[in-house]
C-alpha positions in Angstrom: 103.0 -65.0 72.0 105.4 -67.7 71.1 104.3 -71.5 71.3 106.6 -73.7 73.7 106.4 -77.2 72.7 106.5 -80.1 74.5 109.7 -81.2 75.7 110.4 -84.8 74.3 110.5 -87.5 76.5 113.7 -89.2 77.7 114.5 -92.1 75.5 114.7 -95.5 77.5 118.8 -96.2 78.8 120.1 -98.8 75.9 121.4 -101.9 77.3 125.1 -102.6 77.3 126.7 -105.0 74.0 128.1 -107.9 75.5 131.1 -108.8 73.5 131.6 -111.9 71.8 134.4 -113.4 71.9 135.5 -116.3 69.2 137.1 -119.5 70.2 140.2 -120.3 70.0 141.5 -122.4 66.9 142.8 -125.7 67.0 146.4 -126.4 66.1 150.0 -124.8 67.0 150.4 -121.2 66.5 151.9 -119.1 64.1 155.0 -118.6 66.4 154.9 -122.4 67.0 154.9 -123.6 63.0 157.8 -120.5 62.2 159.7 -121.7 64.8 160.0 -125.2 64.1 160.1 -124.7 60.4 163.6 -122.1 60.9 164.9 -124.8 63.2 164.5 -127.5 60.5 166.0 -125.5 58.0 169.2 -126.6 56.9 170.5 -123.1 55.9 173.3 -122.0 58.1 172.7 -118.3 57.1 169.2 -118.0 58.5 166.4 -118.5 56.4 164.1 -115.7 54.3 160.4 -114.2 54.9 159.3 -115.8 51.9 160.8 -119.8 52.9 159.9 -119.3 56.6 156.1 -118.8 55.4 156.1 -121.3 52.9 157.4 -123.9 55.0 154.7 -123.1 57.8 152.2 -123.1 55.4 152.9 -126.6 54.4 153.6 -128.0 58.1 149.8 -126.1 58.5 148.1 -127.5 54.9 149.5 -130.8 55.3 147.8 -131.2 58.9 151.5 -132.4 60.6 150.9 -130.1 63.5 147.1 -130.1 63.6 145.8 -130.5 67.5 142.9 -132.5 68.6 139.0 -131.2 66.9 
């Protein structure tokens, strides 16, 4: 006759992750530093990818817009 084996017991219910969520970074945002960077531009044509992202890089490096640590 065939053996039946033992049916495996139920493994215990696994607790729900809680999800972690990081803070927020001090200083502007990225829409803040582009905008204020295409406004002082001097260009009356509009200003390129590449100037709009160094521009906000420097307002960002150079701490001019950091907020309260």
């Amino acid at each position: 006759m065939a053996e039946v084996a033992p049916a495996p017991a139920a493994a215990p219910a696994k607790a729900a992750k809680k999800k972690v969520t990081k803070p927020k970074k001090a200083g502007p945002s990225v829409r803040d530093l582009i905008v204020k960077s295409v406004s002082a531009s001097k260009e009356r044509n509009g200003v390129s990818l590449a100037a709009a992202r160094g521009s906000a890089a420097r307002r960002l490096r150079c701490g001019e817009e950091q907020g309260p640590r």
